[in-house]
N, CA, C and O atoms as CSV, one atom per row, in Angstrom:
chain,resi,resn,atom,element,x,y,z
A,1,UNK,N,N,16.568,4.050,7.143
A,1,UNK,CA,C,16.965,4.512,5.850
A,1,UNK,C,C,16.255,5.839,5.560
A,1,UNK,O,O,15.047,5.947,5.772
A,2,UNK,N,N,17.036,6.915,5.049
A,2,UNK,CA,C,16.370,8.013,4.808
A,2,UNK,C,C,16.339,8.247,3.269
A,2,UNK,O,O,17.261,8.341,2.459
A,3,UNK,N,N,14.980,8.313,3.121
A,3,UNK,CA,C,14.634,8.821,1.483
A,3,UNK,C,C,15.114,10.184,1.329
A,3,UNK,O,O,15.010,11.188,2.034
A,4,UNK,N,N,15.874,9.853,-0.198
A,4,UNK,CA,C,16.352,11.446,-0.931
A,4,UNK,C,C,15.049,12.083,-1.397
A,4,UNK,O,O,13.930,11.569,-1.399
A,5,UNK,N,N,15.438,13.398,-1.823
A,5,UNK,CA,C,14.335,14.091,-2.352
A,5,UNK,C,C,13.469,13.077,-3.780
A,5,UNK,O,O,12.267,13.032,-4.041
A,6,UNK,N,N,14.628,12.375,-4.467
A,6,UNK,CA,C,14.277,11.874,-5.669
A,6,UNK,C,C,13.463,10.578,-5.110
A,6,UNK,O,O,12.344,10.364,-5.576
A,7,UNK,N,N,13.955,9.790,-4.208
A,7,UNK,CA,C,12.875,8.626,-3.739
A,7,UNK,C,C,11.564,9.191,-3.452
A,7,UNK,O,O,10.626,8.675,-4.059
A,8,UNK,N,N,11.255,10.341,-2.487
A,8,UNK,CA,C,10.102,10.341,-2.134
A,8,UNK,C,C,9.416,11.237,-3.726
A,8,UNK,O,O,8.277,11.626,-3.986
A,9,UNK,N,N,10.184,11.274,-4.198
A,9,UNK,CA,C,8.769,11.840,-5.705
A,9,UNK,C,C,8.644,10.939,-6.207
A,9,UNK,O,O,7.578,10.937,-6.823
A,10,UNK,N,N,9.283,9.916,-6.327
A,10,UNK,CA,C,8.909,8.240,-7.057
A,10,UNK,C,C,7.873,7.667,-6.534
A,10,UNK,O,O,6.918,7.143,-7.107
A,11,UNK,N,N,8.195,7.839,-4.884
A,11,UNK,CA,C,7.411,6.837,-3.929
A,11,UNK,C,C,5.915,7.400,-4.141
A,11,UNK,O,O,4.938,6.700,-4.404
A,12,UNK,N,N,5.928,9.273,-3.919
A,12,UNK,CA,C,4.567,9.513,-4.068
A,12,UNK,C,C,3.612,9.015,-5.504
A,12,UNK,O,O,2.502,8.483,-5.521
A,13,UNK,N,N,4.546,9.426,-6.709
A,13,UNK,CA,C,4.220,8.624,-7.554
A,13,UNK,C,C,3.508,7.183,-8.301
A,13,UNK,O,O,2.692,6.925,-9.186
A,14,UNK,N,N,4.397,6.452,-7.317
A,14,UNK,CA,C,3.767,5.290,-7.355
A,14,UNK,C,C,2.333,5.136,-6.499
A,14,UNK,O,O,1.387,4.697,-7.155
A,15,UNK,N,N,2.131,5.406,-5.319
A,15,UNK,CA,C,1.062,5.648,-4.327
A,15,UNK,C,C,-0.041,6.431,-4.903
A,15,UNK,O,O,-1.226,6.447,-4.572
A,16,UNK,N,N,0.747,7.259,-6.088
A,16,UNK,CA,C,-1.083,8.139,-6.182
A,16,UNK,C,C,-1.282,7.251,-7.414
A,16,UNK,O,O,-2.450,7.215,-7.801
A,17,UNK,N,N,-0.262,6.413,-8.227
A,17,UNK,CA,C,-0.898,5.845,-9.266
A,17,UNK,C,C,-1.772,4.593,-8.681
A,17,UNK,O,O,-2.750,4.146,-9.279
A,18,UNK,N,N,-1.294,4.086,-7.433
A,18,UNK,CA,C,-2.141,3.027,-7.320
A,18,UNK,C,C,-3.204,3.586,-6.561
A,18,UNK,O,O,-4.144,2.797,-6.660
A,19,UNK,N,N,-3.567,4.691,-5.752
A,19,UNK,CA,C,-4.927,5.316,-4.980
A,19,UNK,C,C,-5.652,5.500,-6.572
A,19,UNK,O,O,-6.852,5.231,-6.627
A,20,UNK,N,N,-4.991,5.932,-7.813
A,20,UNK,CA,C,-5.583,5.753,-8.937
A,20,UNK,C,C,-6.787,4.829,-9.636
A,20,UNK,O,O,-7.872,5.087,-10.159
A,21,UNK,N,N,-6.030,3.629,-9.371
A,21,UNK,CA,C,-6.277,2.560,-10.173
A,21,UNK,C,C,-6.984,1.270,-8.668
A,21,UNK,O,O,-7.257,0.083,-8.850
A,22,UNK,N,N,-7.055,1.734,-7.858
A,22,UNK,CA,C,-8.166,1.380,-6.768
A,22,UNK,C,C,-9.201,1.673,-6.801
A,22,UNK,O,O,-10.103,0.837,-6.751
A,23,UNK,N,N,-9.460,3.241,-6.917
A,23,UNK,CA,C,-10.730,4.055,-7.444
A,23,UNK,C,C,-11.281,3.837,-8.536
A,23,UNK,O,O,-12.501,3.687,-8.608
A,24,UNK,N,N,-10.515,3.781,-9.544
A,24,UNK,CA,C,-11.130,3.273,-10.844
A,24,UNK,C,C,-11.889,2.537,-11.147
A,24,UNK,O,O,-12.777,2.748,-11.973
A,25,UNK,N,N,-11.595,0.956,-10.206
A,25,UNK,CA,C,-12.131,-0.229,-10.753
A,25,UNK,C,C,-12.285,-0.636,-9.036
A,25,UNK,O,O,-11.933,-1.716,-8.564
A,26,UNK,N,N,-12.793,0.310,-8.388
A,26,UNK,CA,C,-12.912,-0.670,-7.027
A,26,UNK,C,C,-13.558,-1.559,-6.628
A,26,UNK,O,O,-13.387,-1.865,-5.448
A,27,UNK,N,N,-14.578,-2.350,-7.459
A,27,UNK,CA,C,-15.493,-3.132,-7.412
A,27,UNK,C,C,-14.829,-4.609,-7.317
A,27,UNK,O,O,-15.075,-5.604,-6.635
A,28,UNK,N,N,-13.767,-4.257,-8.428
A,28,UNK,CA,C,-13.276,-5.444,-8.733
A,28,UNK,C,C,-11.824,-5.450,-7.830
A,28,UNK,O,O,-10.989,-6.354,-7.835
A,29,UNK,N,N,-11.777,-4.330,-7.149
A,29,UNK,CA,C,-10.272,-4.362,-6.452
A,29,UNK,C,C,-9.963,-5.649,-5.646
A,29,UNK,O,O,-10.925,-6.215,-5.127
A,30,UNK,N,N,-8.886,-6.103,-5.507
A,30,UNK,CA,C,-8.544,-7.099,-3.935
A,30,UNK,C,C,-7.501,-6.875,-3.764
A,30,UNK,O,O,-6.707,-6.429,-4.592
A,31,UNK,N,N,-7.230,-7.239,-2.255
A,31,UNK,CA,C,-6.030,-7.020,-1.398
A,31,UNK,C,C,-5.192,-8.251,-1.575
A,31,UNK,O,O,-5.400,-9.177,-0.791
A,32,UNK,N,N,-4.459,-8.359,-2.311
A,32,UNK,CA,C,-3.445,-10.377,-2.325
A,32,UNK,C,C,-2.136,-9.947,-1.299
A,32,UNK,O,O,-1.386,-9.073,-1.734
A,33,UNK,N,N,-1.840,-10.534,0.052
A,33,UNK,CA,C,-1.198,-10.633,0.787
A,33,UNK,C,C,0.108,-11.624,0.242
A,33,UNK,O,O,0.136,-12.837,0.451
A,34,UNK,N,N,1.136,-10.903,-0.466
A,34,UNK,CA,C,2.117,-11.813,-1.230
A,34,UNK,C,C,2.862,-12.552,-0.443
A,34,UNK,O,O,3.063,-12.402,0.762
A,35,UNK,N,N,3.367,-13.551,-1.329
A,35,UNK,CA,C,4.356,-14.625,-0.480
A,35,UNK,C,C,5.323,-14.150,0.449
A,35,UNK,O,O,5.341,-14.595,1.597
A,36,UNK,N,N,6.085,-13.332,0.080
A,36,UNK,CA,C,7.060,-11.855,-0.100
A,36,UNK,C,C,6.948,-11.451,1.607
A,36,UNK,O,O,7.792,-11.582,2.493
A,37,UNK,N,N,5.654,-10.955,1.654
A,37,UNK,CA,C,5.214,-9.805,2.653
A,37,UNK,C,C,5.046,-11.167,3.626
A,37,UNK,O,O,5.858,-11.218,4.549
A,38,UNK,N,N,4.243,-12.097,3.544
A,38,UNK,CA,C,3.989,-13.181,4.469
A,38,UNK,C,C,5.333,-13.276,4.952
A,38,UNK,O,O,5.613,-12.601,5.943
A,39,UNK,N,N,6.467,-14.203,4.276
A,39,UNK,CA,C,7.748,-14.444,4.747
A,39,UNK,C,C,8.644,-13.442,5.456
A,39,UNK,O,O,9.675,-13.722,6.067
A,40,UNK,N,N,8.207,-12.453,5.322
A,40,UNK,CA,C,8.964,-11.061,6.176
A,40,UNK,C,C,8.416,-11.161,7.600
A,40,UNK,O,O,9.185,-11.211,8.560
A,41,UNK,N,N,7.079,-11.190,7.739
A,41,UNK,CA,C,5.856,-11.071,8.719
A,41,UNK,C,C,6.108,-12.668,9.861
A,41,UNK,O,O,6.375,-12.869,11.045
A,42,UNK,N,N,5.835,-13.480,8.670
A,42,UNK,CA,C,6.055,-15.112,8.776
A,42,UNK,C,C,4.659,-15.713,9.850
A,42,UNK,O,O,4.520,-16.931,9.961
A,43,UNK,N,N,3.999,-15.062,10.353
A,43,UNK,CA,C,3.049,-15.289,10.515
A,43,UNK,C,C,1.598,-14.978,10.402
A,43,UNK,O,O,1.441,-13.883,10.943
A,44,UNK,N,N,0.198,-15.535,9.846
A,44,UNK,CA,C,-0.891,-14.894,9.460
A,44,UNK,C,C,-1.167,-13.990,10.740
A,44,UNK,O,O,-1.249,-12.836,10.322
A,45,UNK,N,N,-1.283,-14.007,11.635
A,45,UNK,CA,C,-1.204,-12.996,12.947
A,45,UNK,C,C,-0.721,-11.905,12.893
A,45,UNK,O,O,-1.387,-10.951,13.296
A,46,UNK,N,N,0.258,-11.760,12.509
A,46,UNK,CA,C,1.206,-10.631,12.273
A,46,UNK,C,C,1.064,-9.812,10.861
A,46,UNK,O,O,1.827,-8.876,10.619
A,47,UNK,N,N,0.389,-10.082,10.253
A,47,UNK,CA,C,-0.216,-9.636,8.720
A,47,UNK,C,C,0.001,-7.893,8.853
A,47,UNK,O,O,-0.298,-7.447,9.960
A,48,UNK,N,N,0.413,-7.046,7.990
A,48,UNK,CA,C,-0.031,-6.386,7.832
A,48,UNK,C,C,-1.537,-5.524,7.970
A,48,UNK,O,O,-2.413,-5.627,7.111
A,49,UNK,N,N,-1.669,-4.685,9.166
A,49,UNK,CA,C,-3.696,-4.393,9.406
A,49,UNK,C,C,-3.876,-3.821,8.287
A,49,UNK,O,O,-5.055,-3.759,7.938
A,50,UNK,N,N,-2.978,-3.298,7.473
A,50,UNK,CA,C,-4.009,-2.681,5.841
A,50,UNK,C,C,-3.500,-3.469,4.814
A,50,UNK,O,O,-3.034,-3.008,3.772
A,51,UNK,N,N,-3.578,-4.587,5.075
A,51,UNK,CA,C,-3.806,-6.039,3.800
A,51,UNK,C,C,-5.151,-6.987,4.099
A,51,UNK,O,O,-5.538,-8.014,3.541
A,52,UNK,N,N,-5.739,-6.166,5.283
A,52,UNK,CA,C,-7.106,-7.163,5.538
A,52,UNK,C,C,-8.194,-6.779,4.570
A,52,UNK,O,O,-8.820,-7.773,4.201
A,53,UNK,N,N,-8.651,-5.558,3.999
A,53,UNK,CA,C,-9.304,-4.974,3.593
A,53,UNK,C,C,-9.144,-3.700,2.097
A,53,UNK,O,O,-8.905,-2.527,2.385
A,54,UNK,N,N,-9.285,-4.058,0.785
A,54,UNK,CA,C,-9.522,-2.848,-0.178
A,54,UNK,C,C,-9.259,-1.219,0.661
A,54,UNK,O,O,-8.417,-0.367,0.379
A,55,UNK,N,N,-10.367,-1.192,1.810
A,55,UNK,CA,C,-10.561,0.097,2.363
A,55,UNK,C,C,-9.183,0.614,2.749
A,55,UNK,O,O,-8.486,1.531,2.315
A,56,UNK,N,N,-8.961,-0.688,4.137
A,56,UNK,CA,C,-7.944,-0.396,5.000
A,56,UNK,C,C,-6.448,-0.018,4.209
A,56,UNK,O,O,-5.552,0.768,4.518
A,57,UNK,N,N,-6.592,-0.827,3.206
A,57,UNK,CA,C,-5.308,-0.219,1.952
A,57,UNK,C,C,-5.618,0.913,1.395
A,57,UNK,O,O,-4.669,1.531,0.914
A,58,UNK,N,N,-6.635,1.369,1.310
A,58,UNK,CA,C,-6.854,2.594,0.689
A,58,UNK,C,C,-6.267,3.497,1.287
A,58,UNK,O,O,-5.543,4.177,0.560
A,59,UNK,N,N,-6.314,3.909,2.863
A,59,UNK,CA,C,-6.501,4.664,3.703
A,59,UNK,C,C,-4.992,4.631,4.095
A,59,UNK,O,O,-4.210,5.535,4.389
A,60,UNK,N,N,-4.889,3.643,4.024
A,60,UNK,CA,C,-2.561,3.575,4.327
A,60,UNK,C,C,-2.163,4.363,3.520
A,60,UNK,O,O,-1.442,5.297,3.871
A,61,UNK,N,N,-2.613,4.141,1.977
A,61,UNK,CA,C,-2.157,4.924,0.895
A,61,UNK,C,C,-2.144,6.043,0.702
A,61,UNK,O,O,-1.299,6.545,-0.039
A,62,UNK,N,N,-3.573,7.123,1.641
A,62,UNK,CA,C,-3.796,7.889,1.527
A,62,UNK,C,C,-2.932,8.666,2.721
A,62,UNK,O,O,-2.811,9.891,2.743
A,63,UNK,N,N,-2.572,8.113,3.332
A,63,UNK,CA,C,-1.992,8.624,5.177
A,63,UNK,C,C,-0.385,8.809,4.367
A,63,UNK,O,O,0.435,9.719,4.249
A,64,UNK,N,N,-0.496,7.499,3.953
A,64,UNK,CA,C,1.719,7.875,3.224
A,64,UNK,C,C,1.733,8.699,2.325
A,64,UNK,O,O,2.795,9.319,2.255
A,65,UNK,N,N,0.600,9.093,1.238
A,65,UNK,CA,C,0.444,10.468,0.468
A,65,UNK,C,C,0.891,11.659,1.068
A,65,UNK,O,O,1.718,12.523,0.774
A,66,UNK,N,N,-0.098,11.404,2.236
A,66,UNK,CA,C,0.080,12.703,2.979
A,66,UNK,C,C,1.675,13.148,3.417
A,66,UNK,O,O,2.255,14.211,3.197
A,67,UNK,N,N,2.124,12.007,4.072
A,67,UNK,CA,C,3.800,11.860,4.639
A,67,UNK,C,C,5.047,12.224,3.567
A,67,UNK,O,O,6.166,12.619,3.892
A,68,UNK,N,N,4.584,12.000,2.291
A,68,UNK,CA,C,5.427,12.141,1.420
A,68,UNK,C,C,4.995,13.548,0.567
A,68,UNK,O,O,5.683,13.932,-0.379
């Protein structure tokens, strides 16, 4: 699927609001691996590698910033 110009200003959007609101309160941040994402995946093995860790999500967020 190829993003229009208008998806990827949403998408960045959303991504810098949440690199936002990670920083803000990172103490209290956590990573919740949703039902959603499990059932796509369908196995804990197969997890997403930047849903193990606050950081490791940070750093996805910051890499797809860059991409978009």
């Amino acid at each position: 699927m190829a993003l229009t110009t208008e998806d990827r200003l949403v998408l960045k959007a959303l991504v810098e609001k949440e690199l936002t609101d990670i920083r803000k309160d990172e103490k209290n941040f956590k990573v919740v691996n949703s039902p959603v994402l499990s059932s796509i995946v369908r196995t804990r093995e197969n997890d997403f590698p930047f849903l193990k860790s606050a950081k490791l999500y940070e750093k996805y967020l910051e890499t797809l910033q860059k991409q978009l």
